[in-house]
py3Dmol code that shows the C-alpha trace and the ligand (Angstrom):
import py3Dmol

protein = """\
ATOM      1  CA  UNK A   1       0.000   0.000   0.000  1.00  0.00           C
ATOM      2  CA  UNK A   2       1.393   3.319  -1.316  1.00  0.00           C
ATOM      3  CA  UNK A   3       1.286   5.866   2.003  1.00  0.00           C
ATOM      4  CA  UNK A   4       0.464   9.298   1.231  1.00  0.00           C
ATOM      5  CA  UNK A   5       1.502  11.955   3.838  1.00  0.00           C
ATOM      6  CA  UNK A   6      -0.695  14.677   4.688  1.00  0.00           C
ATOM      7  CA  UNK A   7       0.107  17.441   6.877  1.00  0.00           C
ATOM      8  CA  UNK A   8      -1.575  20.575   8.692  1.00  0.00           C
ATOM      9  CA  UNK A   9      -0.449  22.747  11.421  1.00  0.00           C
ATOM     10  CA  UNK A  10      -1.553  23.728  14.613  1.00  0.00           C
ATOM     11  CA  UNK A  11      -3.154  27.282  15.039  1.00  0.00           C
ATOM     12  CA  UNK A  12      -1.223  30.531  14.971  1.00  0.00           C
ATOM     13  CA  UNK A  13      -1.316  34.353  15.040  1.00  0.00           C
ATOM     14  CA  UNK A  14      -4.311  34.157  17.729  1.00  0.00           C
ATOM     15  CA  UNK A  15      -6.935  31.627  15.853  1.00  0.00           C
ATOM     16  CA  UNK A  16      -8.319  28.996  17.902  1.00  0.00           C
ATOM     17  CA  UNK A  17      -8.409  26.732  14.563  1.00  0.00           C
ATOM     18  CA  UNK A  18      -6.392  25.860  11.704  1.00  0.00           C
ATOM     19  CA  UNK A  19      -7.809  24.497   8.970  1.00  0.00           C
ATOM     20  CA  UNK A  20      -5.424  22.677   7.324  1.00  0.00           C
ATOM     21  CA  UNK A  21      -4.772  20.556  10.568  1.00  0.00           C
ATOM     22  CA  UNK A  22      -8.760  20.191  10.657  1.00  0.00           C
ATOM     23  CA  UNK A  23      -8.969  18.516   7.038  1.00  0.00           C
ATOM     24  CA  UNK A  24      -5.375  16.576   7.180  1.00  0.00           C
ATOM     25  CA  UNK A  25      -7.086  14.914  10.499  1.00  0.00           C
ATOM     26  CA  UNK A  26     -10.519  13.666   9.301  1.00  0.00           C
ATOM     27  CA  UNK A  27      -8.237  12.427   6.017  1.00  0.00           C
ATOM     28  CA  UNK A  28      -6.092  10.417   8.654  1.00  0.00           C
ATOM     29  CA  UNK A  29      -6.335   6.433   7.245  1.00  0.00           C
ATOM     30  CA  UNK A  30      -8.634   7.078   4.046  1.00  0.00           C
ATOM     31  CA  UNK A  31      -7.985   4.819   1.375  1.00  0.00           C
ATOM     32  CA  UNK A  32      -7.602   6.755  -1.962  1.00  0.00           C
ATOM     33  CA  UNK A  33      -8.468   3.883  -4.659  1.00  0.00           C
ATOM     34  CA  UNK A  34      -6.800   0.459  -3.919  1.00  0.00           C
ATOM     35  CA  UNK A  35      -3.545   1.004  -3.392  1.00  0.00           C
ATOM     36  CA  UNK A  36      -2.662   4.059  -1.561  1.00  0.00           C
ATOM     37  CA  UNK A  37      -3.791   5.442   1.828  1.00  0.00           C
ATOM     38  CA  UNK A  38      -3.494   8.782   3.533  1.00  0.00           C
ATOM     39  CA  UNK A  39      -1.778   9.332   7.033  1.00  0.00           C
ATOM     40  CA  UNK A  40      -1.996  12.667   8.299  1.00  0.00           C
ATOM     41  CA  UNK A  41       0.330  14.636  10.531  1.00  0.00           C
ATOM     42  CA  UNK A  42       0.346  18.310  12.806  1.00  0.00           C
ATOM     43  CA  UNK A  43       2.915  20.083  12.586  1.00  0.00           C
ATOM     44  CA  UNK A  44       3.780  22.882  15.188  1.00  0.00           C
ATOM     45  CA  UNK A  45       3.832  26.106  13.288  1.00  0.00           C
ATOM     46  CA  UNK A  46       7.203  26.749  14.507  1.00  0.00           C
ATOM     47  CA  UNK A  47      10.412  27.143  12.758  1.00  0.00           C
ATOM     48  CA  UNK A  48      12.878  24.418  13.327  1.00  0.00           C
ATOM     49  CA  UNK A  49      10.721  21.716  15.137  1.00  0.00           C
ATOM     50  CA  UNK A  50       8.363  21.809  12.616  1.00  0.00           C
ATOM     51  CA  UNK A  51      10.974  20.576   9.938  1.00  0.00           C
ATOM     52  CA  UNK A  52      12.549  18.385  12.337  1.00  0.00           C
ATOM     53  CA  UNK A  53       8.955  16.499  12.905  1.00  0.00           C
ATOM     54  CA  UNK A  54       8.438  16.126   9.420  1.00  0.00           C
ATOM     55  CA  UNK A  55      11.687  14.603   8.805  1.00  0.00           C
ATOM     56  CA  UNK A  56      11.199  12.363  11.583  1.00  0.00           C
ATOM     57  CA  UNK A  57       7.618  11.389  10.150  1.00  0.00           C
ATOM     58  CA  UNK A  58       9.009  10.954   6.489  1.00  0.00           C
ATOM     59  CA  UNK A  59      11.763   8.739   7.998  1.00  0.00           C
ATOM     60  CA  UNK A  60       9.366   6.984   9.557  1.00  0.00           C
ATOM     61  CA  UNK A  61       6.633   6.276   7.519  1.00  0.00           C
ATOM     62  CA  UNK A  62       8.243   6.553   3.571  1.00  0.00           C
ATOM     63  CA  UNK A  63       5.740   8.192   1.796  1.00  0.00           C
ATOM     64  CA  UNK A  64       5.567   7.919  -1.678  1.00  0.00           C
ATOM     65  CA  UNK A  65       3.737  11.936  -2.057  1.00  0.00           C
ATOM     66  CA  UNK A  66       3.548  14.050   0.687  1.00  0.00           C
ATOM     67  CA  UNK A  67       1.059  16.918   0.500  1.00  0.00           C
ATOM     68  CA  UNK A  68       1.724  19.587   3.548  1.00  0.00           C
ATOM     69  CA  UNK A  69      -1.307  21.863   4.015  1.00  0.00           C
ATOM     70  CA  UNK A  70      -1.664  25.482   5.801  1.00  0.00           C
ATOM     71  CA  UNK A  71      -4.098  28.003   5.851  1.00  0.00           C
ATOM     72  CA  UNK A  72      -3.632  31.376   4.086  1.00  0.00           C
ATOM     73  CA  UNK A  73      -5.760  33.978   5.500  1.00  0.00           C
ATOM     74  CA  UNK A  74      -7.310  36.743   2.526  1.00  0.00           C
ATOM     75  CA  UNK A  75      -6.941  33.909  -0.042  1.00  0.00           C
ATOM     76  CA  UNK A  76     -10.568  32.948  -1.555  1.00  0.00           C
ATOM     77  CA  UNK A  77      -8.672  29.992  -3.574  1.00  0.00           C
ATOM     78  CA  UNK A  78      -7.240  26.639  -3.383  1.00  0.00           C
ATOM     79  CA  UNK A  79      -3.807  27.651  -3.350  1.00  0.00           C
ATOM     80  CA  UNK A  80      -1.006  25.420  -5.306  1.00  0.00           C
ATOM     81  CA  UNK A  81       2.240  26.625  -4.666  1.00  0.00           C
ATOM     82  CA  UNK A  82       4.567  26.568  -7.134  1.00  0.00           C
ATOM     83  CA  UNK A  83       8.147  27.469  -5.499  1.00  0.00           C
ATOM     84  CA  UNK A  84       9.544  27.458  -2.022  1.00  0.00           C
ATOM     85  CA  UNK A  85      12.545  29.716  -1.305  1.00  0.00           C
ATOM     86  CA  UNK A  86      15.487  29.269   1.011  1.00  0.00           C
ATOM     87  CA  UNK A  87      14.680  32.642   3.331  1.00  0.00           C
ATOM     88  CA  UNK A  88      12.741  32.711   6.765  1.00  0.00           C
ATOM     89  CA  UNK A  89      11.693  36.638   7.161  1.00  0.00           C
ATOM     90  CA  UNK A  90       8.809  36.184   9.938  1.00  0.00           C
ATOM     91  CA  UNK A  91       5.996  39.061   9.600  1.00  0.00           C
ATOM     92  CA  UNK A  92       4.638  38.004  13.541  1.00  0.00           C
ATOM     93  CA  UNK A  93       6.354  35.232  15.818  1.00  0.00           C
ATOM     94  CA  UNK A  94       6.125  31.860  15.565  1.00  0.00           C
ATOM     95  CA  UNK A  95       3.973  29.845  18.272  1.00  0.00           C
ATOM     96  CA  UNK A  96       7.254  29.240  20.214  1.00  0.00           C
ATOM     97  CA  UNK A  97       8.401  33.399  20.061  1.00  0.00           C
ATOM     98  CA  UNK A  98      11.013  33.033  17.524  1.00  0.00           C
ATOM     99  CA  UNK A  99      10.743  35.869  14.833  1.00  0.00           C
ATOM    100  CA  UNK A 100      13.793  34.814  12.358  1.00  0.00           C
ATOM    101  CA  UNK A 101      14.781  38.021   9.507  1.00  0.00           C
ATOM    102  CA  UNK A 102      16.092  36.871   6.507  1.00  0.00           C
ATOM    103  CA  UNK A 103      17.717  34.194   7.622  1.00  0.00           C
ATOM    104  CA  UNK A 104      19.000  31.562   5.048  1.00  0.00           C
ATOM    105  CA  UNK A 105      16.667  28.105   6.040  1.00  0.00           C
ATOM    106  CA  UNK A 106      19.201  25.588   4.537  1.00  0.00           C
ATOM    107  CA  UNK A 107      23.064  27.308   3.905  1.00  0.00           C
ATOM    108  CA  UNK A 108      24.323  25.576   0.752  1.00  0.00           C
ATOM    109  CA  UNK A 109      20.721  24.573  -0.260  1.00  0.00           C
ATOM    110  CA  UNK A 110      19.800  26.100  -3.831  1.00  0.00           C
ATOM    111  CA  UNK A 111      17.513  29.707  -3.275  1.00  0.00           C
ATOM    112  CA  UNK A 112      14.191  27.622  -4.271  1.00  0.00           C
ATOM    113  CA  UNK A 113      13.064  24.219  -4.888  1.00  0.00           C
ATOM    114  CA  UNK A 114       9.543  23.755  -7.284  1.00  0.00           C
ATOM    115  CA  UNK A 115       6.732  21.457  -6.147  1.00  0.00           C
ATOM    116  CA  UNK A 116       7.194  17.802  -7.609  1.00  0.00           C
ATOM    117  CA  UNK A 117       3.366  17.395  -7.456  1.00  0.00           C
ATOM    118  CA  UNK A 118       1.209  17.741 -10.979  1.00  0.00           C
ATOM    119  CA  UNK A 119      -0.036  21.479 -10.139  1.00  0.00           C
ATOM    120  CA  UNK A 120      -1.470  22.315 -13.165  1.00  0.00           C
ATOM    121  CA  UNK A 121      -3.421  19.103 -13.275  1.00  0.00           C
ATOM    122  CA  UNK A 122      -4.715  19.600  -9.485  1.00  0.00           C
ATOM    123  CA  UNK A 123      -5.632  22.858 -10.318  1.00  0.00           C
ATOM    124  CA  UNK A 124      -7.667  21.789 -13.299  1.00  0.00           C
ATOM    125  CA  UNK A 125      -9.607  19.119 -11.627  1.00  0.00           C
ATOM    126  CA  UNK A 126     -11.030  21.533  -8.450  1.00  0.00           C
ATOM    127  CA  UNK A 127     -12.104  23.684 -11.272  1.00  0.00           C
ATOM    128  CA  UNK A 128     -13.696  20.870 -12.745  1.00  0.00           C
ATOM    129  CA  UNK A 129     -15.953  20.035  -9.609  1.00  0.00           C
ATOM    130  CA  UNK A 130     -16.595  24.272  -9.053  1.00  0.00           C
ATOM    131  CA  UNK A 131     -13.694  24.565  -6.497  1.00  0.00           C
ATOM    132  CA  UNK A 132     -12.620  27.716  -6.213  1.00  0.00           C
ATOM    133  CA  UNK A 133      -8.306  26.896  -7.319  1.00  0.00           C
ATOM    134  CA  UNK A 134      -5.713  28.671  -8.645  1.00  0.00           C
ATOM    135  CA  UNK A 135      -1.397  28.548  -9.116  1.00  0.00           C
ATOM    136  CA  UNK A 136       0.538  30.191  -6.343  1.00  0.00           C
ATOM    137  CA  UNK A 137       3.735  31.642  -7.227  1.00  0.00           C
ATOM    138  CA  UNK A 138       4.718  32.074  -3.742  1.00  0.00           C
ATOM    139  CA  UNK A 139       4.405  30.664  -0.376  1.00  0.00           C
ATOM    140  CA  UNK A 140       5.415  33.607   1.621  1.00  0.00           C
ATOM    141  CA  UNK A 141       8.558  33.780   3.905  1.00  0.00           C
ATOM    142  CA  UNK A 142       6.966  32.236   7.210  1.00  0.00           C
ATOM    143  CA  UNK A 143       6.400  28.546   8.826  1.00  0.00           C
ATOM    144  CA  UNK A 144       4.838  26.718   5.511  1.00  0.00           C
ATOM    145  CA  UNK A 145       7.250  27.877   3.382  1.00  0.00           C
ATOM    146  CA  UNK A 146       9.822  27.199   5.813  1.00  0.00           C
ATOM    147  CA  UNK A 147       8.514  23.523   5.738  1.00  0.00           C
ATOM    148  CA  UNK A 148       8.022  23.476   1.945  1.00  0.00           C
ATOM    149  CA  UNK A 149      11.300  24.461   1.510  1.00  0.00           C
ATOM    150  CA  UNK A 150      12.412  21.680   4.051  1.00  0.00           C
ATOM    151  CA  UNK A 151      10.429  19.176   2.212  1.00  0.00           C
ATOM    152  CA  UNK A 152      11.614  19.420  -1.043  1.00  0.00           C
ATOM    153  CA  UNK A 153      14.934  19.635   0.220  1.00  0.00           C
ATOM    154  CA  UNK A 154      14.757  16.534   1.826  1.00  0.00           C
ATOM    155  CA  UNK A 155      12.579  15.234  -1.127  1.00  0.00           C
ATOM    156  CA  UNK A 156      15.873  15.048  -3.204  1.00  0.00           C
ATOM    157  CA  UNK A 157      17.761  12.537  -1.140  1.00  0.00           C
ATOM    158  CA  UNK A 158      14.817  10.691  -0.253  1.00  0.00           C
ATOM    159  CA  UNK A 159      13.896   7.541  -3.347  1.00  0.00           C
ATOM    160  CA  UNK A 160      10.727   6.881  -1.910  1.00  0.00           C
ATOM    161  CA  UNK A 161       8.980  10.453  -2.413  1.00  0.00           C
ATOM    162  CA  UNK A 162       7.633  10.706  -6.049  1.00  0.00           C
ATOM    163  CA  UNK A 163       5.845  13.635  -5.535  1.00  0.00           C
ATOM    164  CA  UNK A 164       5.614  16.869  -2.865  1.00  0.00           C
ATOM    165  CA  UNK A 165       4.219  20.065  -2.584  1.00  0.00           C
ATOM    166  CA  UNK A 166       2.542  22.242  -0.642  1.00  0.00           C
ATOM    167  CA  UNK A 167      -1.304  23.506  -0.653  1.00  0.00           C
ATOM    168  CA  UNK A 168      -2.294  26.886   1.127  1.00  0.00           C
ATOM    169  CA  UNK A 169      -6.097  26.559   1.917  1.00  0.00           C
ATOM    170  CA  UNK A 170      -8.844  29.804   2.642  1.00  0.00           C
ATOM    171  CA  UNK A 171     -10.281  30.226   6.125  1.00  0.00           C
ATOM    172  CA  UNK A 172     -13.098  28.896   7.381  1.00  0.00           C
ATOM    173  CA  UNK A 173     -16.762  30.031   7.389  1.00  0.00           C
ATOM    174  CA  UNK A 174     -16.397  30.260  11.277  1.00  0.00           C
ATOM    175  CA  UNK A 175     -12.787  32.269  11.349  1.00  0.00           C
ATOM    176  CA  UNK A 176     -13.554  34.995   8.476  1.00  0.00           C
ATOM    177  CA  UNK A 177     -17.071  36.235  10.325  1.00  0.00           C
ATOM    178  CA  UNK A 178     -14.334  38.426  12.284  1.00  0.00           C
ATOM    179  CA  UNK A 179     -13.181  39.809   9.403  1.00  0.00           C
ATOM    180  CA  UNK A 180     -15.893  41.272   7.450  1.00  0.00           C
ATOM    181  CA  UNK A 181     -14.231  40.878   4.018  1.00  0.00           C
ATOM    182  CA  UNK A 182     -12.427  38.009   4.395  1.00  0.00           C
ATOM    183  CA  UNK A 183     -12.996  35.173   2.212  1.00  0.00           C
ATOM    184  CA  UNK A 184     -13.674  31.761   3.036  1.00  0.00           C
ATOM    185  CA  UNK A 185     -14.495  28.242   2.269  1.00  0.00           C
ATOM    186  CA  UNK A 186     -16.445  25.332   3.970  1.00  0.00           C
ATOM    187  CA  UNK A 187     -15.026  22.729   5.613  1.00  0.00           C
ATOM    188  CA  UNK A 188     -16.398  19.887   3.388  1.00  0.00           C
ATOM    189  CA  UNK A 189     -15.395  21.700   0.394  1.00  0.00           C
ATOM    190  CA  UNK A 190     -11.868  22.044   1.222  1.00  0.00           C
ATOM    191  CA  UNK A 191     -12.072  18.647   2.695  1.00  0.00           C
ATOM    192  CA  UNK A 192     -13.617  17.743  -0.881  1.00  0.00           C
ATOM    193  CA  UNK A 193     -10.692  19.162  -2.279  1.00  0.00           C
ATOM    194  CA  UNK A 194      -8.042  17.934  -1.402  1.00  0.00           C
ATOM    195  CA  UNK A 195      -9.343  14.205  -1.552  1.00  0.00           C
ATOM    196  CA  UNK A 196      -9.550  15.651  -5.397  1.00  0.00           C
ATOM    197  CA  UNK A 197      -6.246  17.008  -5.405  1.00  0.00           C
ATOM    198  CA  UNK A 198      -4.337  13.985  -4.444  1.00  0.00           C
ATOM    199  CA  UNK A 199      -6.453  11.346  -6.568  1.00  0.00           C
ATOM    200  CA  UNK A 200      -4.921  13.891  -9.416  1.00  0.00           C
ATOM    201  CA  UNK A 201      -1.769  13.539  -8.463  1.00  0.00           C
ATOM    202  CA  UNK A 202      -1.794   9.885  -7.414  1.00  0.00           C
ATOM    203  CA  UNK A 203      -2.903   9.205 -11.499  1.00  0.00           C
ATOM    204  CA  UNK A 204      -1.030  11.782 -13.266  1.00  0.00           C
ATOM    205  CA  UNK A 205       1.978  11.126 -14.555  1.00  0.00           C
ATOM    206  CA  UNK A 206       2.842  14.634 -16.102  1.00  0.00           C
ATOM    207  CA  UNK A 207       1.205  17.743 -15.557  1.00  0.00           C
ATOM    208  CA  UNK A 208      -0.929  19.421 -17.865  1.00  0.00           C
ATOM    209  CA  UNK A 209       0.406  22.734 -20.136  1.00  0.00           C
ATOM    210  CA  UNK A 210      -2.109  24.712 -19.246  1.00  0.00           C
ATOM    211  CA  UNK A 211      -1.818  28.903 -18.966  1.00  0.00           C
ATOM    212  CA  UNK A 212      -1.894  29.627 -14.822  1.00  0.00           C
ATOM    213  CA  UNK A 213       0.713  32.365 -14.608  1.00  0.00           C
ATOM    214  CA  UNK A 214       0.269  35.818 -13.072  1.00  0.00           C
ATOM    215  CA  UNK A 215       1.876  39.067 -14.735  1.00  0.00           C
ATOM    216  CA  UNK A 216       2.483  40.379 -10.451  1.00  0.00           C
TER     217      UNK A 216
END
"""
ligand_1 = """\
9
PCA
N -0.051 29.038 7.744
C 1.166 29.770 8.014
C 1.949 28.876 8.931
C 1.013 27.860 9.438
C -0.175 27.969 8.564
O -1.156 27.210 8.575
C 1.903 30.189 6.740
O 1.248 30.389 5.713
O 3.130 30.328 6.763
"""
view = py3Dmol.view(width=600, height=400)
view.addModel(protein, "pdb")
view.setStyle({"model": 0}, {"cartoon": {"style": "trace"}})
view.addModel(ligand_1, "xyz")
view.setStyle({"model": 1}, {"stick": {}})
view.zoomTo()
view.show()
């Protein structure tokens, strides 16, 4: 059985919730067709431990795609990133107080990895059931991309991963309400989603050459 690992992280910047933690869990042990399942994983959204506890899980479990998920705030999309850069500049402190400034995340690591994972493709198939999806062509300079960076890093030395990427996901209904224009998205169609998203991926073997860019 092919093991697909799915992470979220815990809450940050004063949210009781996260909901990429909320949709990796109730994903935890599905079976995606009949040969691959999903485990899920929270991270701490922390720099440092939260790279060290994925290692430790991809040691662990050898996954043959890893999907990490976190929650972007304003965005009304299903967010594929694209690229994850080598640079920590923290805009608030982590959940442990660290605040790192443009600190290097790997020295000697190239300045940005791309996702391994059929973007494109994903992209194209939550369109295809009306969910709101688009190409990100950043990740920002805090904890995920800190941990997509880490990922793909690790990714290269690792046979077993096929495929990795990160996923930044809207707020819920329940956290935008304090934020009057905030978008958001239910839970059971992100959850919808990303059950989607990796049955793409799990069956595509290239990505599609579709136009996704963005002119800023
Ligand atoms: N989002 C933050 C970190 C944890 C999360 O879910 C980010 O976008 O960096």
């Amino acid at each position: 059985m092919k093991r697909i690992l799915l992470t979220g992280f815990d809450p940050f910047g004063g949210e009781k919730i996260n909901p990429s933690w909320e949709i990796a869990k109730s994903l935890d042990g599905m079976k995606i067709g009949k040969s691959a399942q999903i485990i899920s994983r929270q991270l701490p959204c922390e720099f440092g431990t939260s790279l060290h506890l994925l290692e430790a899980a991809l040691r662990e479990l050898q996954p043959s795609m890893v999907i990490c998920l976190g929650q972007a705030g304003g965005r009304a999309e299903m967010s594929l990133e694209r690229i994850a850069i080598n640079l920590d500049d923290a805009r608030i402190p982590d959940n442990a107080g660290a605040q790192p400034i443009d600190n290097t995340i790997i020295p000697d690591a190239p300045a940005a990895y791309f996702s391994t994972l059929p973007i494109k493709a994903m992209m194209q198939s939550l369109q295809k059931q009306g969910i709101p999806a688009a190409i990100s062509q950043t990740a920002g300079t805090y904890v995920c991309n800190h941990v997509f960076f880490g990922l793909m890093h690790v990714a290269t030395t690792h046979q077993c991963i096929e495929k990795a990427g990160f996923v930044h996901i809207p707020y819920l209904p329940s956290q935008a309400i304090k934020f009057p224009q905030a978008p958001s998205m239910s839970f059971d169609v992100m959850r919808a989603g990303v059950v989607c998203m990796i049955d793409t991926a799990l069956n595509r073997k290239e990505d599609v050459k579709l136009a996704a860019g963005a002119n800023h």
